[in-house]
C-alpha positions in Angstrom: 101.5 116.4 76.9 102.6 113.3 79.0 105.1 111.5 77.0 106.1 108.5 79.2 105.3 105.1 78.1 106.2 101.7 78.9 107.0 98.9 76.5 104.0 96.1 76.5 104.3 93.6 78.7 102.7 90.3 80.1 100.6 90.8 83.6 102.5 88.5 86.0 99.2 88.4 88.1 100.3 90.4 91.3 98.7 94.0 91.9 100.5 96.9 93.5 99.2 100.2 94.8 101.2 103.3 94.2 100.4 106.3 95.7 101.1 110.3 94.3 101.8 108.2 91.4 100.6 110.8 89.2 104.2 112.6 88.1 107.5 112.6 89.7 109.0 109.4 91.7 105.3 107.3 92.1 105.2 108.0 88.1 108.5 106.3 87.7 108.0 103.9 90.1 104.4 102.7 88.6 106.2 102.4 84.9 109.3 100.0 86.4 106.6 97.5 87.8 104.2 97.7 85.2 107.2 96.9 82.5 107.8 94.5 85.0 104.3 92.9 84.1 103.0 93.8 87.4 98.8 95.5 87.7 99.4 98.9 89.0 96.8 101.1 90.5 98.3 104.7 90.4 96.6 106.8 93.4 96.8 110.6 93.6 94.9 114.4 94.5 95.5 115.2 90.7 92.5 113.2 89.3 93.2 114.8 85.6 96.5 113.7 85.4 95.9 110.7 86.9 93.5 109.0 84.9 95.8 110.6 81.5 99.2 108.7 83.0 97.2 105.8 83.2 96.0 105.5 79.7 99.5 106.4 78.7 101.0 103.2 80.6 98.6 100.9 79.4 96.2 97.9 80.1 98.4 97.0 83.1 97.8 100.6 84.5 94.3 101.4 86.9 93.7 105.3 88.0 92.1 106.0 91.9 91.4 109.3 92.9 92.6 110.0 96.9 93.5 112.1 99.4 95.8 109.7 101.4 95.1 112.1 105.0 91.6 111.3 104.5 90.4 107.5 106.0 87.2 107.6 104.2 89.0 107.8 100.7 91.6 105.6 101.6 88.9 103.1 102.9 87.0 103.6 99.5 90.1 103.4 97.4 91.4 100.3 98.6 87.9 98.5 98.5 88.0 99.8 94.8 90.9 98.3 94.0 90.0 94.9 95.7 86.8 94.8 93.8 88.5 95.3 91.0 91.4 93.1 90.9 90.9 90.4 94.0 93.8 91.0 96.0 97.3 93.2 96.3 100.4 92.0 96.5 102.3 95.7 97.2 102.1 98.9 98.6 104.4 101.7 97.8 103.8 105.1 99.7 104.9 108.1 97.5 102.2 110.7 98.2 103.8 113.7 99.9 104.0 117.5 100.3 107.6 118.3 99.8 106.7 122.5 99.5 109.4 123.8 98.0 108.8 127.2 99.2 109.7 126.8 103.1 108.4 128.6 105.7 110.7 130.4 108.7 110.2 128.0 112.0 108.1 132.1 113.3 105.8 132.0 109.9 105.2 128.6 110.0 101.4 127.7 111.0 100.2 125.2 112.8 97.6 124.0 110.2 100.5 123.4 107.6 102.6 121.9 110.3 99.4 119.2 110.7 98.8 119.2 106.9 102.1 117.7 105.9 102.3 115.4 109.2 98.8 114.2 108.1 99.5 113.5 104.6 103.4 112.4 104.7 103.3 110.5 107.7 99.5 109.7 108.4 99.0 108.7 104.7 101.5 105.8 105.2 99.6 104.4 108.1 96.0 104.5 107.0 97.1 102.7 103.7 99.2 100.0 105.8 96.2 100.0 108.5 93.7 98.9 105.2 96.0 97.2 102.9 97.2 94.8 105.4 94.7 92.3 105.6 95.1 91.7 102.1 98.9 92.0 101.5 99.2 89.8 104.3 96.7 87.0 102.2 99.7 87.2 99.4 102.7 87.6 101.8 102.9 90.9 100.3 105.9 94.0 100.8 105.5 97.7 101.8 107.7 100.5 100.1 107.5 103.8 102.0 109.5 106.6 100.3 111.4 108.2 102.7 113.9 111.0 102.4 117.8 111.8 103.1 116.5 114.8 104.6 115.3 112.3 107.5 119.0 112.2 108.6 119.9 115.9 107.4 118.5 118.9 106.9 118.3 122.6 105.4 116.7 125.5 107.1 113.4 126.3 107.0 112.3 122.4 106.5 110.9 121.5 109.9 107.4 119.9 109.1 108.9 118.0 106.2 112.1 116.9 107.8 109.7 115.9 110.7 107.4 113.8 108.5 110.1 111.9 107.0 112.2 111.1 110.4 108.8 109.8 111.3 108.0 107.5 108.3 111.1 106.1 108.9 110.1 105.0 112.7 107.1 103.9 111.4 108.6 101.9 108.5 110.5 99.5 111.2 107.7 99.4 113.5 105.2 98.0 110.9 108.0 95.8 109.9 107.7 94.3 113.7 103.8 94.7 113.6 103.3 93.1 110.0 105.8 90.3 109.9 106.2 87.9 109.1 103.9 87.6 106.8 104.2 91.6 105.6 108.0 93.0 104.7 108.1 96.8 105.1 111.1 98.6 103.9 112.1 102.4 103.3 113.7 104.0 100.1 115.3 107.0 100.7 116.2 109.0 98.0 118.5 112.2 97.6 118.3 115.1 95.2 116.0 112.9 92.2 115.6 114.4 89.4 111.8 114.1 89.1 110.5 116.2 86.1 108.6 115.1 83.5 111.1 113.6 80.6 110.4 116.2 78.0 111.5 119.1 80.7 114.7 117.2 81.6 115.6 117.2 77.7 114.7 120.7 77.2 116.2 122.3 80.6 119.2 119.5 81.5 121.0 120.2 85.1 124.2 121.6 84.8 127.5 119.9 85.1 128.3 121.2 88.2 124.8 119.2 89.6 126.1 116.3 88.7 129.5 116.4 89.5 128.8 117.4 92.9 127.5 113.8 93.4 130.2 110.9 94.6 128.5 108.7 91.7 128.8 111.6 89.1 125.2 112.3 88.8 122.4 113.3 89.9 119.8 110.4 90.6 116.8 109.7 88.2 113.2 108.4 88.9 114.3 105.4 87.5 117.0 105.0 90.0 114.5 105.2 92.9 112.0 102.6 90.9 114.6 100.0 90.3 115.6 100.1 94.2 111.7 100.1 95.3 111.1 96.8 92.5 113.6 94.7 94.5 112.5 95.6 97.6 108.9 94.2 96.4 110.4 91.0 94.8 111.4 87.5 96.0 114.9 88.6 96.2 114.3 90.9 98.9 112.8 88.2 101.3 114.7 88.4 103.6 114.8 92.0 104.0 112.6 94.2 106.0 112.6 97.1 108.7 115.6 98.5 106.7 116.4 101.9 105.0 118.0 102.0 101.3 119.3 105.0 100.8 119.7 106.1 96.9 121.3 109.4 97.0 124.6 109.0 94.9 126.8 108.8 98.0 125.8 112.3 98.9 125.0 111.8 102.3 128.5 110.2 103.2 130.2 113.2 101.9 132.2 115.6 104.1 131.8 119.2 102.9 133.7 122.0 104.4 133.4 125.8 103.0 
């Protein structure tokens, strides 16, 4: 059972897209905005879930079914949500493959490598490539969600750590592209702890998790969502081409074994 809800809220009349916005990060991420009284479209594979998270959020809360490597869908999905609502104000790339269960560089195929490169990095650019015409009508921001693993890495994480590094590049070159009518920033968060609510209260991280970070925690969807909101808002308008990093400081940590 999906048990995440947002209170009720006035629409504030601008529309954002969210995509893999059916659990995890893009769930939290479409709750912030929509409490914020924004329109959300929530995008994703899982069309199940989908269209169930978005009668949990509400009114303010449209599903689209899409494969974000695929330009037909994307092509379809956007003219849906134009025919819908009139216009979009935001784009926020979520959808990725993060596959936990990594491959050795010997074992790893080429048809996974160009898998995860299409939908992690391609994704990004064939929903900026269609969105544009109509964020730029509204002077509208771009969100991609990035990754510290961009900068760092574990074994065993090429095509993923590959993807990322490359959104990144992308994200400041669409900021040069786009502008100045389009701001595109990059979020990147750290070790999130994306589960569904009900399995973070029934199976909590340990202490150890948490004191591991230099802010004493690990991070939360929510923490990602409030850092993507202002990057969307007029706060942020002078902003764009730039990184945010939300990890809890873990990435300026020294560690020595």
């Amino acid at each position: 059972m999906i048990d995440w809800s947002v209170a009720e809220s006035s629409h504030n009349g601008r529309v954002a897209l969210v995509t893999g916005a059916a659990r995890g990060i893009g769930l939290g991420i479409a709750a912030w905005l929509i409490a914020e009284g924004w329109q959300v479209v929530l995008t994703d594979l899982d069309r199940v879930r989908g269209s169930k998270v978005a009668k949990v959020l509400g009114d303010n809360a449209w599903f689209v079914g899409m494969d974000v490597s695929d330009e037909v869908q994307v092509t379809l999905g956007v003219a849906e949500v134009l025919g819908q609502f009139g216009r979009l104000d935001a784009l926020v790339c979520n959808a990725a493959i993060a596959d936990p269960h990594n491959t050795t560089l010997e074992s790893l195929s080429l048809q996974h490598w160009n898998r995860v490169l299409a939908v992690n990095l391609g994704g990004p650019m064939l929903l900026a490539k269609h969105c544009a015409p109509y964020l730029r009508a509204h002077c509208g921001a771009i969100v991609n969600l990035t990754s510290t693993r961009a900068g760092q890495s574990e074994p065993d994480t090429e095509a993923y750590a590959a993807s990322k590094g490359g959104l990144l590049a992308l994200t400041h070159a669409l900021a040069m592209s786009l502008g100045p009518e389009i701001r595109v920033n990059a979020v990147s968060p750290g070790w999130i702890d994306a589960r569904d609510p009900s399995v973070r209260r029934a199976e909590p991280l340990s202490e150890a998790d948490h004191a591991q970070h230099p802010a004493g925690r690990v991070g939360t969807v929510e923490d990602v969502a409030a850092a993507v909101s202002w990057l969307l808002s007029k706060n942020a308008g002078f902003v764009t081409g730039q990184e945010f990093v939300v990890d809890g400081g873990m990435t300026k940590k020294m560690i020595y074994q």
